[in-house]
Biopython code that builds the backbone (N, CA, C, O; Angstrom):
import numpy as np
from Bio.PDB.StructureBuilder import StructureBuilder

atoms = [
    (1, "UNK", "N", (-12.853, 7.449, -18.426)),
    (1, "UNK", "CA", (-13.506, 8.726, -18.357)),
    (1, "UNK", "C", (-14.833, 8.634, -17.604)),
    (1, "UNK", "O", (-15.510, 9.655, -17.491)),
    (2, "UNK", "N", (-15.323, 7.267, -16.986)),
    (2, "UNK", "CA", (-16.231, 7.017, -16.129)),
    (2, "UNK", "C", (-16.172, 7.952, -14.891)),
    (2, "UNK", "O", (-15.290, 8.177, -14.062)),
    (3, "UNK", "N", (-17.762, 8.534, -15.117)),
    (3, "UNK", "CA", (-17.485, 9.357, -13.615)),
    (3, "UNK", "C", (-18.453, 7.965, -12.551)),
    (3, "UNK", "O", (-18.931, 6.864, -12.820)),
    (4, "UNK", "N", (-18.346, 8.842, -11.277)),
    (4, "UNK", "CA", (-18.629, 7.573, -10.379)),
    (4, "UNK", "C", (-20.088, 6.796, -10.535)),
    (4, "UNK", "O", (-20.100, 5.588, -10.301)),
    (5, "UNK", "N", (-21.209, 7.403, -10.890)),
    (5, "UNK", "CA", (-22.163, 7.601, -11.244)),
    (5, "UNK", "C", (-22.084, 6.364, -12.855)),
    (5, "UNK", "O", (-22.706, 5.305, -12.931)),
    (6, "UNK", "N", (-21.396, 6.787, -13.654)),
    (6, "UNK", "CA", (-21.062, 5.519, -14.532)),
    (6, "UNK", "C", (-20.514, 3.900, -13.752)),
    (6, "UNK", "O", (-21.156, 2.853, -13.668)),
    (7, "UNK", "N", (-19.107, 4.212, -13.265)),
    (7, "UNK", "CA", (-18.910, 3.385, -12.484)),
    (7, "UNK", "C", (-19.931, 2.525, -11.768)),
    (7, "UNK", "O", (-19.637, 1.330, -11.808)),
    (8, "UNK", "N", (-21.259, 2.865, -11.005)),
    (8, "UNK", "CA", (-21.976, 1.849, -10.438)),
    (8, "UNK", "C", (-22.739, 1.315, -11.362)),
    (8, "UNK", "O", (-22.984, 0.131, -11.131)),
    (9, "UNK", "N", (-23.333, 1.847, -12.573)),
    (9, "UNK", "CA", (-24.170, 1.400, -13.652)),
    (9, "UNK", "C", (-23.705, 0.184, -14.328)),
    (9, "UNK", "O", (-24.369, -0.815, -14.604)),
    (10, "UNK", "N", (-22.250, 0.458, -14.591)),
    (10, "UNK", "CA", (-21.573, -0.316, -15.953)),
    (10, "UNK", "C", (-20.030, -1.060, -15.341)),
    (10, "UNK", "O", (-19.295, -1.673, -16.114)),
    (11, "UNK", "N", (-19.737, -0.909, -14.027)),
    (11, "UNK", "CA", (-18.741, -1.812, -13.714)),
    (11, "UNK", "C", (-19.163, -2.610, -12.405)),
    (11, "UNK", "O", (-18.595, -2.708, -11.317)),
    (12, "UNK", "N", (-20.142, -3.052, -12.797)),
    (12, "UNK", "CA", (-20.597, -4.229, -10.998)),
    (12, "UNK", "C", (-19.613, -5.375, -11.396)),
    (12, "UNK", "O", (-19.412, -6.124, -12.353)),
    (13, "UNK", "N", (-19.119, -5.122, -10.185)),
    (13, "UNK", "CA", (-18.397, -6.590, -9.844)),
    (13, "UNK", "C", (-18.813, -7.719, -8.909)),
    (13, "UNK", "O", (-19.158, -7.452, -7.758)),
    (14, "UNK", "N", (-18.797, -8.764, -9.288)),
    (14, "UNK", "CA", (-18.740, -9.915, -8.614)),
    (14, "UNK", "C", (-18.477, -9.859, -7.609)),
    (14, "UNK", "O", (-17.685, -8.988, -7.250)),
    (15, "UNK", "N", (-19.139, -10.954, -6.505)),
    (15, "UNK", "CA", (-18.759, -10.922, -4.940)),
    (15, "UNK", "C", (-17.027, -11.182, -4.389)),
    (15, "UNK", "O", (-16.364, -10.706, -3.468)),
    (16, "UNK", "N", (-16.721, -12.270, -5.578)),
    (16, "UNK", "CA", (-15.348, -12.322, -5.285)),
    (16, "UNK", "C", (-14.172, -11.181, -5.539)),
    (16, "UNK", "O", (-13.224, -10.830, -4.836)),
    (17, "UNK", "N", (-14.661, -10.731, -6.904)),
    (17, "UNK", "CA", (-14.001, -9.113, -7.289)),
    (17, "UNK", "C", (-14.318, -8.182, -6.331)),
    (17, "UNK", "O", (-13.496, -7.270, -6.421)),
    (18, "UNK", "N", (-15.066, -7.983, -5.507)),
    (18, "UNK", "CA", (-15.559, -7.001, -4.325)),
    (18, "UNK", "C", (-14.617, -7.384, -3.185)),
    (18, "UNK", "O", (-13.650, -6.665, -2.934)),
    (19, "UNK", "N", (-14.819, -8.275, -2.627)),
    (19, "UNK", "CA", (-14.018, -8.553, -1.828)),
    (19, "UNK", "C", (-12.279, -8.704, -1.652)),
    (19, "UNK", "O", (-11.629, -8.539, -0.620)),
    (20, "UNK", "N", (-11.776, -9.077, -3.033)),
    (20, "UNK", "CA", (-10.532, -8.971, -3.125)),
    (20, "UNK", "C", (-10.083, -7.531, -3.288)),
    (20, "UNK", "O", (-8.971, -7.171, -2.900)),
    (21, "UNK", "N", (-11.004, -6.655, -3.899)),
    (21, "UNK", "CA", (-10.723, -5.298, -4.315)),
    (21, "UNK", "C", (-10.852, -4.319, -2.646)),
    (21, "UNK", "O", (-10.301, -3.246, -2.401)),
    (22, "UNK", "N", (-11.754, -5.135, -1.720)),
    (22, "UNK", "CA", (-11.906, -4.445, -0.606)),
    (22, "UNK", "C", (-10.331, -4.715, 0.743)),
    (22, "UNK", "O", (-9.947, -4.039, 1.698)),
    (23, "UNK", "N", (-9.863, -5.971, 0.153)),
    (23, "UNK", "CA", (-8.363, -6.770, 0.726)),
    (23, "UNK", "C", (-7.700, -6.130, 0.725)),
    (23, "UNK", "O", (-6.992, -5.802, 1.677)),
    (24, "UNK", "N", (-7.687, -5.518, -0.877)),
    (24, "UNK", "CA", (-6.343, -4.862, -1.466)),
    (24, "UNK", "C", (-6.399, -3.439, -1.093)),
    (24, "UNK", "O", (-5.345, -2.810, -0.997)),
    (25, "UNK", "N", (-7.842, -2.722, -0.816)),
    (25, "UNK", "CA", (-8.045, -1.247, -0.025)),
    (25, "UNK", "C", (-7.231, -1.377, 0.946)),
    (25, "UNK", "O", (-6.344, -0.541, 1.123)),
    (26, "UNK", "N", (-7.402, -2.564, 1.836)),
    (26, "UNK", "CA", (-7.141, -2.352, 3.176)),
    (26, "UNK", "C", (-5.465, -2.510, 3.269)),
    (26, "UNK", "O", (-4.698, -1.713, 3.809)),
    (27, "UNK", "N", (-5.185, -3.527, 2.718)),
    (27, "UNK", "CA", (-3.426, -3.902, 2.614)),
    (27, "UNK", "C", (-2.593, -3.318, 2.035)),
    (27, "UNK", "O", (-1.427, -3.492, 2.389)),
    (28, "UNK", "N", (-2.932, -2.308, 0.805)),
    (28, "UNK", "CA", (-2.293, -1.351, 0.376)),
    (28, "UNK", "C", (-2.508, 0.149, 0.356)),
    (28, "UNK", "O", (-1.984, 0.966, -0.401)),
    (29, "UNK", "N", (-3.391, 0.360, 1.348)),
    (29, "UNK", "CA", (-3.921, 1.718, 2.153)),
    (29, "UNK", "C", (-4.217, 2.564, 0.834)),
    (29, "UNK", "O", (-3.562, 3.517, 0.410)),
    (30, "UNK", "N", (-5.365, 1.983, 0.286)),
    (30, "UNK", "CA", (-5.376, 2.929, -1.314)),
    (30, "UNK", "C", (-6.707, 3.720, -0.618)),
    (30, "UNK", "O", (-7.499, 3.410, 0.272)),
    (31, "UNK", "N", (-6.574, 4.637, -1.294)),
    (31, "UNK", "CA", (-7.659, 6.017, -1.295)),
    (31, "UNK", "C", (-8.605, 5.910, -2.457)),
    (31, "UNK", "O", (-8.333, 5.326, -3.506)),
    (32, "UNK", "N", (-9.671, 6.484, -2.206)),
    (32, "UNK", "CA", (-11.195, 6.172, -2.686)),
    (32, "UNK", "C", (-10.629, 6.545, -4.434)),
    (32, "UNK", "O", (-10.890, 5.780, -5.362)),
    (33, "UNK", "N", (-10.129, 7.362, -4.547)),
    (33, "UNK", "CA", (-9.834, 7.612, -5.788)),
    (33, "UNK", "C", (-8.831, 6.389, -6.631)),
    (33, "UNK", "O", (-8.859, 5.990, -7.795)),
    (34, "UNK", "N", (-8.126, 6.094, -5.671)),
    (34, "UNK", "CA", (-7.253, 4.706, -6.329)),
    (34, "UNK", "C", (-8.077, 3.756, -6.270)),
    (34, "UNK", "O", (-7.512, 2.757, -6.715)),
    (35, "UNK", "N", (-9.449, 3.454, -5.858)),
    (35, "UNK", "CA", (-10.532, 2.275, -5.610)),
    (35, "UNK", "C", (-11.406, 2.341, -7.016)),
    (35, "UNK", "O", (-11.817, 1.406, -7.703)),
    (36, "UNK", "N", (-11.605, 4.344, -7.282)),
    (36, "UNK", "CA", (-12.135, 4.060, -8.767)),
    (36, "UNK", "C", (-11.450, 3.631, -9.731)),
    (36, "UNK", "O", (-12.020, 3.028, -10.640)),
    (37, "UNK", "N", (-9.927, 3.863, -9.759)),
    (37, "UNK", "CA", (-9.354, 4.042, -11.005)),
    (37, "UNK", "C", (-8.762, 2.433, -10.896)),
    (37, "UNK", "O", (-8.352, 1.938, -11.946)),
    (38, "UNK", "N", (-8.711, 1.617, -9.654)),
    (38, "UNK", "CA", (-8.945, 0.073, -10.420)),
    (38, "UNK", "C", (-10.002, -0.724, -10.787)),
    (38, "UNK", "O", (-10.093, -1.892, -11.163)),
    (39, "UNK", "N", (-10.908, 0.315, -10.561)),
    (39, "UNK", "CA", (-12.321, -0.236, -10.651)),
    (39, "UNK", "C", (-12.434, -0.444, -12.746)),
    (39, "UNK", "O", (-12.583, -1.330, -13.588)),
    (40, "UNK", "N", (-12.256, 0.903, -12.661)),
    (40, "UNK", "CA", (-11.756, 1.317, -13.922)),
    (40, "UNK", "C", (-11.288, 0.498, -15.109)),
    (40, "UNK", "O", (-11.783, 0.142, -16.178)),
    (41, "UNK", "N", (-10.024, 0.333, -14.426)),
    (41, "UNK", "CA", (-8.883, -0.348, -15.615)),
    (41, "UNK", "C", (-9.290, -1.751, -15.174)),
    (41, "UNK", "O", (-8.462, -2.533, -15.640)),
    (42, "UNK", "N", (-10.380, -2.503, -14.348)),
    (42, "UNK", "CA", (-10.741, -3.952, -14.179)),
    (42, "UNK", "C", (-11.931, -3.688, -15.294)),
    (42, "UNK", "O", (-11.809, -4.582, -16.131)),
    (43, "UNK", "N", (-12.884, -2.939, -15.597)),
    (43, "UNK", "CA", (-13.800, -3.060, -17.042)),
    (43, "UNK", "C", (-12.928, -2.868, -17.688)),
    (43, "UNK", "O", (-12.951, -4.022, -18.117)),
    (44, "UNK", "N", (-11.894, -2.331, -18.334)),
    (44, "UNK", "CA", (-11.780, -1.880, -19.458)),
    (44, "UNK", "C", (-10.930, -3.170, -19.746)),
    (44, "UNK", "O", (-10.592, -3.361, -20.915)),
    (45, "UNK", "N", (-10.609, -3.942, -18.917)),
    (45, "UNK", "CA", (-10.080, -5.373, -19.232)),
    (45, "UNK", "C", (-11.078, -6.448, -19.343)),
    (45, "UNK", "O", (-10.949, -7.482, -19.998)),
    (46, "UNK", "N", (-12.018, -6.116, -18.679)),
    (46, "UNK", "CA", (-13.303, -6.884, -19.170)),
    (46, "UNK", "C", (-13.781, -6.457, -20.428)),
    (46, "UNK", "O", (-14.715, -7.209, -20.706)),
    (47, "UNK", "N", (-13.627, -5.698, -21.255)),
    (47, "UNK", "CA", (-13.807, -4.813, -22.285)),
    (47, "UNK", "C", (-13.231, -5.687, -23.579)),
    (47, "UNK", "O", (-13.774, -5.948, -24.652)),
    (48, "UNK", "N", (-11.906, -6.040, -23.053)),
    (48, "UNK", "CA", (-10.666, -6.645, -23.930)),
    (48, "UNK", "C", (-10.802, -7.485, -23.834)),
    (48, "UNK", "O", (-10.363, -8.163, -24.763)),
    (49, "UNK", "N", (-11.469, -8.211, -22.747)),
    (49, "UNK", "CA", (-11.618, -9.803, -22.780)),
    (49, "UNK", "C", (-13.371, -10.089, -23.260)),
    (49, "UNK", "O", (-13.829, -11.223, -23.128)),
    (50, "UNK", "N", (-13.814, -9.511, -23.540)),
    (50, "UNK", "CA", (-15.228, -9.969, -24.633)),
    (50, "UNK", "C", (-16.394, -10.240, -23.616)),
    (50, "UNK", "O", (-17.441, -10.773, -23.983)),
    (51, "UNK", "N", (-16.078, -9.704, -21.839)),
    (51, "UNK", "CA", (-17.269, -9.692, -21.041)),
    (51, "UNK", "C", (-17.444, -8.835, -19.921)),
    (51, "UNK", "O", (-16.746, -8.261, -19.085)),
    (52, "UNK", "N", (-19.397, -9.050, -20.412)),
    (52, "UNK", "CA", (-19.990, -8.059, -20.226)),
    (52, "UNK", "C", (-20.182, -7.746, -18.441)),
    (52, "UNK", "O", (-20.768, -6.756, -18.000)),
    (53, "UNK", "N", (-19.509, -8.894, -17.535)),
    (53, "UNK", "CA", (-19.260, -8.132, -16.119)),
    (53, "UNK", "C", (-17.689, -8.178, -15.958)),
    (53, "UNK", "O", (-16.943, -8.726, -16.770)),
    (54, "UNK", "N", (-17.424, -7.760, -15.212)),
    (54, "UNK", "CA", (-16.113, -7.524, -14.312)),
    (54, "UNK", "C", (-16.008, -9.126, -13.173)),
    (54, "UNK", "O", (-16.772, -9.398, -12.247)),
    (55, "UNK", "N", (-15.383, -9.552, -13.430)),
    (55, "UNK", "CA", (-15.005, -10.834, -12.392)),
    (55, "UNK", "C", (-13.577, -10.368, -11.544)),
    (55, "UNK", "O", (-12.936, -9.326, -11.680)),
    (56, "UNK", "N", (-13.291, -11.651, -10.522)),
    (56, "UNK", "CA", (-12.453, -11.324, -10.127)),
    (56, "UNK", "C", (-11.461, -11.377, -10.705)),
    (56, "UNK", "O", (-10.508, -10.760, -10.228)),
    (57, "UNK", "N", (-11.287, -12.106, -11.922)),
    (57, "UNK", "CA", (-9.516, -12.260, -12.474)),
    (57, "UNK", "C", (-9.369, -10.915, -13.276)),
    (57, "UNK", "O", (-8.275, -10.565, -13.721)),
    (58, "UNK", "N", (-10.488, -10.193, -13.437)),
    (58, "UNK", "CA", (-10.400, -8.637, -14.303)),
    (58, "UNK", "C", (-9.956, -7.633, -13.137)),
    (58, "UNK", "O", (-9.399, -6.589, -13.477)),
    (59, "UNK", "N", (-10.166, -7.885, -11.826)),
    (59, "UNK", "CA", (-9.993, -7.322, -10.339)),
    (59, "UNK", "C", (-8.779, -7.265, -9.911)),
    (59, "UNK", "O", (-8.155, -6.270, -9.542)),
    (60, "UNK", "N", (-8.392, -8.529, -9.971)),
    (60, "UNK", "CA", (-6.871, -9.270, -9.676)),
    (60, "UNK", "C", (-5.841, -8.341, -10.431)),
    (60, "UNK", "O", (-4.993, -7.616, -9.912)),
    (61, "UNK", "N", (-6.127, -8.539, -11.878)),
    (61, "UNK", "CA", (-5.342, -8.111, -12.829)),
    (61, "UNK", "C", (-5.133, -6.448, -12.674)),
    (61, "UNK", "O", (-4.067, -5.846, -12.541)),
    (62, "UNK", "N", (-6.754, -5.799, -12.745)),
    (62, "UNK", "CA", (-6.016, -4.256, -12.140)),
    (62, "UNK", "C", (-5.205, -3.753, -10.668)),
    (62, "UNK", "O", (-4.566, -2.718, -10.483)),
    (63, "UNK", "N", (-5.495, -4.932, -9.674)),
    (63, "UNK", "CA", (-4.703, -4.468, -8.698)),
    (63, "UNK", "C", (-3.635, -4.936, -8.652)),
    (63, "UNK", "O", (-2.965, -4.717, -7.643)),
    (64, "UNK", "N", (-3.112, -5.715, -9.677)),
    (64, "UNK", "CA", (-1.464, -5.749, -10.217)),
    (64, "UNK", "C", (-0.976, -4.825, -10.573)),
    (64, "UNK", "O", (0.056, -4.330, -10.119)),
    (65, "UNK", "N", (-1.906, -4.265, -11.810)),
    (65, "UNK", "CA", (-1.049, -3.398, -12.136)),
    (65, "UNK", "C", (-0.809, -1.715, -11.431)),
    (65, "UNK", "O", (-0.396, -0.718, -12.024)),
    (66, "UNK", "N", (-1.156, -1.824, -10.241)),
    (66, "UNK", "CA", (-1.597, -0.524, -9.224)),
    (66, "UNK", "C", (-0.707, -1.016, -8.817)),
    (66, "UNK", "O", (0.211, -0.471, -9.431)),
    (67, "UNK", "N", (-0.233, -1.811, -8.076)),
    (67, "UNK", "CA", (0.998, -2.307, -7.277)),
    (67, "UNK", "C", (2.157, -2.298, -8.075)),
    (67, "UNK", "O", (3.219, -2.099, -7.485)),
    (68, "UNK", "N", (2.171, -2.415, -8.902)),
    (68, "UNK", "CA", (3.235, -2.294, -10.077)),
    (68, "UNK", "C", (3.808, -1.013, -10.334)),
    (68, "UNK", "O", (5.019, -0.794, -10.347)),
    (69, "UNK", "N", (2.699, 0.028, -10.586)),
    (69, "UNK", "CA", (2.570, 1.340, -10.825)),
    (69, "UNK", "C", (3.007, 2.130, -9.258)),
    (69, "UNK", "O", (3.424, 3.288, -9.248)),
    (70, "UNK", "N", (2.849, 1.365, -8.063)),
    (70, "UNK", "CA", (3.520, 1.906, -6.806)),
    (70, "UNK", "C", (4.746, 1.410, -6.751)),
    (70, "UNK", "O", (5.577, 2.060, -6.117)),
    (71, "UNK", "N", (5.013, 0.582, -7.175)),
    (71, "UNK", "CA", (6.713, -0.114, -6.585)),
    (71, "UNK", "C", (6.390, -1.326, -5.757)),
    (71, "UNK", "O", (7.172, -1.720, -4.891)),
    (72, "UNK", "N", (5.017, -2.040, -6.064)),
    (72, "UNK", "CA", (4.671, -3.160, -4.318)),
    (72, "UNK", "C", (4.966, -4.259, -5.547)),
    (72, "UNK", "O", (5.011, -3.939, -6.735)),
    (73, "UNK", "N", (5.106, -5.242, -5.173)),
    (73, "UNK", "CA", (4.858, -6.682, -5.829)),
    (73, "UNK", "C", (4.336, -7.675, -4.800)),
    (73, "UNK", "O", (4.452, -7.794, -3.580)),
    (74, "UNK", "N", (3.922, -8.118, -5.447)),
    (74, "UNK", "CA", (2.887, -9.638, -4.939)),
    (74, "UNK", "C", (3.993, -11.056, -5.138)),
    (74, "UNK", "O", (3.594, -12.192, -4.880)),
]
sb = StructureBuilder()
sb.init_structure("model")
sb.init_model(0)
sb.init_chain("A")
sb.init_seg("    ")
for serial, (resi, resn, name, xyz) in enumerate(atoms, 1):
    if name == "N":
        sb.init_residue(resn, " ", resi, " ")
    sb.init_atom(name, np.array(xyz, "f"), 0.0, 1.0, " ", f" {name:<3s}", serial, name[0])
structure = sb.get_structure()
């Protein structure tokens, strides 16, 4: 329920989570709105996993499941 404005406060990601998340913009032609909503579901797995930033394996993990949720596999 993060608006974008939340999003920069409370989900900074790591240089490596930035960059893989910027890979996966480009290779799976996602739109700014599909950029928040893995931004998204990468805290709320940092959430579940007991920390307080977003890394890349919390990054990784939501742009699985976006690819999953399209029909792509890795």
């Amino acid at each position: 329920m993060m608006n974008g404005e939340e999003l920069r406060q409370f989900a900074h990601l790591d240089k490596e989570g930035q960059e893989m998340l910027q890979l996966a913009f480009e290779t799976l032609g996602l739109s700014a709105r599909a950029y928040d909503r893995i931004v998204k579901v990468a805290r709320t797995i940092a959430d579940l996993d007991g920390a307080s930033r977003v890394d890349a394996a919390h990054v990784a993990e939501a742009i699985r499941y976006r690819a999953l949720d399209r029909g792509l596999l890795f």
